[in-house]
C-alpha positions in Angstrom: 121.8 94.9 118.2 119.5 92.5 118.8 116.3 92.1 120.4 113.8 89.9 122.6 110.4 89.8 121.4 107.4 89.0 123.8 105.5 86.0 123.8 103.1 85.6 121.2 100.0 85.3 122.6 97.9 82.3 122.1 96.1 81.3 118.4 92.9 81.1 119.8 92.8 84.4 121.6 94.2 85.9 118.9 92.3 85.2 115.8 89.0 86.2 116.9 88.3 89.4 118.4 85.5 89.2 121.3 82.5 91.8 120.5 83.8 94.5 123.0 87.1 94.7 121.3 88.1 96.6 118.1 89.0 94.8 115.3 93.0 94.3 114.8 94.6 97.0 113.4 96.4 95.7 109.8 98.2 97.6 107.1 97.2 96.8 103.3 100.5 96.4 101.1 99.4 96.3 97.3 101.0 95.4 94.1 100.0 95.5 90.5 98.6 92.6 90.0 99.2 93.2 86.2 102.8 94.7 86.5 105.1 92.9 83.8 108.1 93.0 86.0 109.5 89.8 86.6 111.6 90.3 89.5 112.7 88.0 92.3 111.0 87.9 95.3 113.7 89.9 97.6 113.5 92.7 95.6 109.1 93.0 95.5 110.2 93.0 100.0 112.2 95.4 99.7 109.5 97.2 97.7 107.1 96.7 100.3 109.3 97.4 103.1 109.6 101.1 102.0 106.3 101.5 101.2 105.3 100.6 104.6 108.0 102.4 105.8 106.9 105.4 104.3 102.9 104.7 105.1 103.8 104.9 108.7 106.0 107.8 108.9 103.5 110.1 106.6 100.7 108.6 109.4 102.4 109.4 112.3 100.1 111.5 113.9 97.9 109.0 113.4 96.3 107.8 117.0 96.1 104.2 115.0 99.5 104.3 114.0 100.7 105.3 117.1 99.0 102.3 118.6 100.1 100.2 115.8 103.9 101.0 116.4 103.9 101.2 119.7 106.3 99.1 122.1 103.6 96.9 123.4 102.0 96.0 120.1 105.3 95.4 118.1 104.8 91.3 118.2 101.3 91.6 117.3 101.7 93.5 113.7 99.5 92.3 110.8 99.8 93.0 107.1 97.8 91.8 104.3 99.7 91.7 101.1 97.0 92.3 98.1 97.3 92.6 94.2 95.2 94.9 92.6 92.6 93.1 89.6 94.5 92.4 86.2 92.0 91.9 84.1 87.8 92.7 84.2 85.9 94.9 84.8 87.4 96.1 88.0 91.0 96.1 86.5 93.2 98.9 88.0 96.8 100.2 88.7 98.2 101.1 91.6 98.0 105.0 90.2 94.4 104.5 90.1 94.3 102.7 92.9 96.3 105.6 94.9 93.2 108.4 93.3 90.4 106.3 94.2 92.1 106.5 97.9 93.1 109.9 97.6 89.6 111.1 96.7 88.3 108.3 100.1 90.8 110.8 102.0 89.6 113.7 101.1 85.9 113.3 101.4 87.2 112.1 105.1 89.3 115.2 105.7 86.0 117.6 104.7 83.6 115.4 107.0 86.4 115.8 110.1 86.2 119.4 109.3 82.2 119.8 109.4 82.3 118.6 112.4 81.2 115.1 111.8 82.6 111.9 113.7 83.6 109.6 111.2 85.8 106.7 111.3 89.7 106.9 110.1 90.3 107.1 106.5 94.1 105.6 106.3 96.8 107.8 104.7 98.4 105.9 101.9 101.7 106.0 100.1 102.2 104.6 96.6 106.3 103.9 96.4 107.7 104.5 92.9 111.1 102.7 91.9 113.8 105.7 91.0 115.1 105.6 88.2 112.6 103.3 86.5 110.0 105.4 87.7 107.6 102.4 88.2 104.8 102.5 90.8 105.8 99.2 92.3 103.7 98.7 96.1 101.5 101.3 97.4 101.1 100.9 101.3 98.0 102.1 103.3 98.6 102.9 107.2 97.2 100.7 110.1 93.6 100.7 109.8 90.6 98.5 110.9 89.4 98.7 107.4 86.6 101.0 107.2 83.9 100.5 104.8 85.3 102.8 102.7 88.1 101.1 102.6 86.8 97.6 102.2 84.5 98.7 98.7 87.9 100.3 97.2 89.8 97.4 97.9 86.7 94.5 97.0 88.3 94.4 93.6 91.9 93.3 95.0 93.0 89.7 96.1 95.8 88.0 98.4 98.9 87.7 96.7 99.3 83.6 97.6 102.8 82.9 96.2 
C-alpha cells in the first residue's frame, strides 16, 4: 500500500518558528554512546524504530503525541538522534539515563496533581534487545524540550555518522 505524502513546506518557513508559535514538536532517540556493540547500521534503526514505536504508543494520551501523529503533521516529523556521554564527568548509560527521566516524570506527575500548571514531562521508553538483554535506544515521546528536559539531556550529543 502505498502512500502520497503532502508537500513539504518551504525551508525557510520551516526552520524558524515565529514568536507566536510553539516550538516544533521533536522526539529524542538515544543510544549509548559507550555501548561496545559493533553492529551495522540497519540493525541500531531497527533499534530505534521500536523504541519510538513504543515511546508513542505508551504516550498516547498524550495531547502532544496526538498532535505529533496526527494526519496533518505526518510530513512534518522531527527526531534528534543523541548518544549519551562516554566518558567524563557526565558519563552515563541509557539505565541511568532512563532514572534520571523517570524521577523528571515523577516530580511532574506530583506537580499535575497539586494542582500546579506545569509544562509536559515526556514519557520515555528504554528498548532492551531480547535475548541479549542489552538496553540498546531509549526513546522519549514528542516534546518541545522542556527545561527539564534540556539539563538531563546537556550531557548527550548528535550521533553524526
Amino acid at each position: 500500500m502505498s502512500t502520497t505524502q503532502p508537500p513539504a513546506a518551504p525551508a525557510a518557513a520551516a526552520s524558524t518558528p515565529s514568536p507566536t508559535e510553539p516550538t516544533p514538536l521533536a522526539m529524542q532517540l538515544i543510544i549509548d554512546g559507550s555501548s561496545t556493540l559493533n553492529w551495522p547500521k540497519g540493525p541500531w534503526m531497527a533499534q530505534s524504530a521500536h523504541a519510538a514505536i513504543s515511546a508513542i504508543q505508551i504516550s498516547l494520551s498524550s495531547p502532544l503525541t496526538q498532535h505529533y501523529v496526527s494526519a496533518a503533521h505526518l510530513g512534518s516529523m522531527h527526531k534528534v538522534v543523541l548518544q549519551t556521554p562516554a566518558t567524563g564527568k557526565a558519563q552515563m548509560d541509557l539505565h541511568q539515563l532512563a532514572a534520571r527521566l523517570s524521577e523528571a516524570r515523577k516530580v511532574y506527575e506530583e506537580a499535575v496533581s497539586a494542582g500546579k500548571e506545569e509544562e509536559e514531562f515526556p514519557q520515555h521508553y528504554l528498548w532492551v534487545e531480547q535475548p541479549e538483554g542489552v538496553a540498546t535506544c531509549l526513546a522519549i515521546a514528542p516534546n518541545r524540550k522542556p527545561a527539564a528536559l534540556k539539563k538531563i539531556l546537556r550531557a548527550c550529543t548528535l550521533v553524526r555518522d
